[in-house]
N, C-alpha and C positions, 0 to 999 in steps of 0.2 A: 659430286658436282650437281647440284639441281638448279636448272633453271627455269623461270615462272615466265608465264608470257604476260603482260603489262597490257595487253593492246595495241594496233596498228605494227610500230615496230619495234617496240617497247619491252626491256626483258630487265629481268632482277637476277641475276646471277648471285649463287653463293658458294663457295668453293674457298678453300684453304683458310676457314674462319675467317674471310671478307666476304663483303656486301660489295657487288657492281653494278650497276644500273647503266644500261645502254638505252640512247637517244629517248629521251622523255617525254613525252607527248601523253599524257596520263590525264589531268584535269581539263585540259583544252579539247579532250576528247571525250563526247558525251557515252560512248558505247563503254568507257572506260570508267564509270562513276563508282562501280564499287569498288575500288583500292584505293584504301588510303594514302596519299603521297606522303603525309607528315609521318607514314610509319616508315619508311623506307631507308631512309640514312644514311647511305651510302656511303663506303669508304673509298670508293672511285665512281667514277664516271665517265664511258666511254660513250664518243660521239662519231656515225660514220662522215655526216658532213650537213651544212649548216643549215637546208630545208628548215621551216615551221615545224613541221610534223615530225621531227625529228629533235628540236633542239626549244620546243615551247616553253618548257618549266625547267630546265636546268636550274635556272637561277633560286628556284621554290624547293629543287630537291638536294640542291647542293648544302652541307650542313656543314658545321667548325671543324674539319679535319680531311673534306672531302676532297680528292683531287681528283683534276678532271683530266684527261689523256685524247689528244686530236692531234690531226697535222696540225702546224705552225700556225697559219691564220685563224684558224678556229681556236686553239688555243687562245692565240694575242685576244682577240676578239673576249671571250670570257676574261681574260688576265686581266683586262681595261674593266672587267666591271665590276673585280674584287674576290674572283675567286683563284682558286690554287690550280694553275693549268700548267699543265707540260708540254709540248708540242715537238710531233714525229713528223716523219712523213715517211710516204708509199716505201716501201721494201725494207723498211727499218724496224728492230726487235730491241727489246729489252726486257730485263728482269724485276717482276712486281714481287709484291709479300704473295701475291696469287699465283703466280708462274709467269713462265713467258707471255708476252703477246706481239706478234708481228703483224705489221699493217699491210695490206696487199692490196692490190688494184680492184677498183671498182667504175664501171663507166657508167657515166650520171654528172648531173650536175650536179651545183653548192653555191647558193648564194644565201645572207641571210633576208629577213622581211624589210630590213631599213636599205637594201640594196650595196651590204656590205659585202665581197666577195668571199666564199670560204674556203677555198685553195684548192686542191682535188679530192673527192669523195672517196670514202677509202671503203673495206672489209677490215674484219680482225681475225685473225687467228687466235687461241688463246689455248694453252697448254700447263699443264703440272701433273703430279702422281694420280689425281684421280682423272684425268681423261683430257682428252682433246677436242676443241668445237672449232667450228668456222660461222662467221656471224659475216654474213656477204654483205650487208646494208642495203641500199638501196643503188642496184647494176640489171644493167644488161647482160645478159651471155657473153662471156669472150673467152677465146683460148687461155687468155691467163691464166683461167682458173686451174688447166693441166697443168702449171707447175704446182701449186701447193703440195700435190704430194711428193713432191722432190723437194720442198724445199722446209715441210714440216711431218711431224709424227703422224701417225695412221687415224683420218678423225673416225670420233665415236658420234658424232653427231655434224650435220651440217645446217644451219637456218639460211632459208633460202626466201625470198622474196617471190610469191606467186601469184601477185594482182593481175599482173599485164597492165597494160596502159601504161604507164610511166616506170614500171621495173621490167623483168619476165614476167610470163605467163606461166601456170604450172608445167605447161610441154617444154617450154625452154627448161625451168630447174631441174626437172628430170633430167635433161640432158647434162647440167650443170651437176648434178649430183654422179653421175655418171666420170664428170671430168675430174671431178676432186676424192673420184671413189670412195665414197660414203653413202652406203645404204640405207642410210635412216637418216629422214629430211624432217624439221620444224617447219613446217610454213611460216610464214608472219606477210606484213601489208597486202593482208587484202579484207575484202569488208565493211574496211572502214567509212568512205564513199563510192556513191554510185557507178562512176566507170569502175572500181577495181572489185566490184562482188562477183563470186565466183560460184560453181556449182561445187558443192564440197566431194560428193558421192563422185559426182566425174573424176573429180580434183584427183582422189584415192584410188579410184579404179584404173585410170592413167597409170599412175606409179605402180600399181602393182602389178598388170601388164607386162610390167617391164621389172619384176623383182626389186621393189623399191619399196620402204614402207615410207611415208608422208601423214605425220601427225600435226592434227587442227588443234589446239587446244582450245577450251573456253578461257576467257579472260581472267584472269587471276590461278588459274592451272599450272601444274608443275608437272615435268619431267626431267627424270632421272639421269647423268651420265654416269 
C-alpha cells in the first residue's frame, strides 16, 4: 500500500491495483502546484466531509468510472452534480475491489461553500492483505477513537490531523495515536495557512518523547504501508 501526501489533507492511495484519492484540495492550493491533478484518475474517491479544503476539485479529479464514497449528504450532494456517489454513514463498512473501509466518528463540522449541509464528518478506516490505515479527517480528540481497535485489524499506520486551530494539535494526535495504538503517525493539515503552521522539529521531538515516530512528508512524497 503506498500512500502520497497531495497537500493540506490530500492523499492518493494505491493499494490492490486501485487508485483512491481522498478529499482534493490540490489546484486550489497553491503549496500544491507541482501535482498534477489530470494525472491522477482515480478509481474512487473518498471524502471526510464537505469543507472547501477538503472537497475543491472533486468535480476536476473525478474521471469516467470514478466512484466517490461519503455519508449520505455528501454523496447526494455530488450525485446531483453527475458523478457516481454511494453514501454511508458513521459505523458503517463495506467491501471495495480495495478492501474493506469502515467510516468512524470524527468531531468537526461539514457544511459545503453554497451553505449546503454535509451530514456528519467522518474518518476512514481502510483495510486489505497489505495493511491497515486510519485516515481520522478533519476531528478533534475524542474517546472514540479507543474503539477502533476493537472494532478494526491492528493499524500499520495512522493519518492524524496536527495543525491545531480548527483539528488537533500535534499534543493531542500523540495522544490520539496512543488511543488507536498505532505507532507511526502521517501528519497531514498543517501548513497550509497561517493559523495551522507548526514547528516540524517540535512536531517530531514531541512524538518521539513519547515513543511515537510522526512522518512530515513533502508534498507529492510517498510512504510505504
Amino acid at each position: 500500500m503506498k500512500i502520497t501526501y497531495l497537500g493540506h489533507a490530500s492523499l492518493l492511495i494505491e493499494t490492490q491495483g486501485k487508485c483512491i484519492v481522498v478529499d482534493p484540495f490540490i489546484k486550489s492550493n497553491p503549496a500544491a502546484s507541482s501535482i498534477d491533478i489530470k494525472s491522477l484518475k482515480p478509481d474512487f474517491i473518498l471524502i471526510t466531509h464537505a469543507h472547501m479544503d477538503h472537497v475543491a476539485d472533486v468535480q476536476e479529479v473525478a474521471v469516467e468510472g470514478t466512484k466517490l464514497i461519503a455519508v449520505f449528504e455528501i454523496a447526494t450532494y455530488f450525485g446531483n452534480r453527475g458523478i457516481d456517489a454511494m453514501g454511508m454513514n458513521t459505523g458503517g463498512k463495506a467491501k471495495f475491489d480495495f478492501g474493506t473501509l469502515k467510516l468512524v466518528t470524527a468531531h468537526h463540522s461539514s457544511v459545503f461553500h453554497d451553505g449546503v449541509q454535509g451530514g456528519n464528518p467522518v474518518g476512514f478506516v481502510l483495510w486489505n492483505e497489505e495493511g491497515c490505515i486510519y485516515i481520522a479527517g478533519d476531528t478533534a480528540l475524542t474517546l472514540d477513537m479507543k474503539l477502533i481497535p476493537q472494532m478494526c485489524p491492528p493499524l500499520d499506520l495512522a493519518i492524524l490531523p496536527i495543525g491545531d486551530y480548527f483539528t488537533m494539535g500535534y499534543e493531542d494526535a500523540a495522544l490520539a495515536a496512543e488511543f488507536v495504538q498505532c505507532k507511526r503517525v502521517l501528519g497531514y493539515h498543517y501548513d497550509t495557512f497561517p493559523p495551522i503552521k507548526i514547528d516540524h522539529a517540535k512536531a517530531k521531538a514531541y512524538f518521539e518523547e513519547r515513543g511515537l515516530e510522526l512522518v512530515l512528508l513533502p508534498i507529492g512524497q510517498s510512504i510505504e504501508v
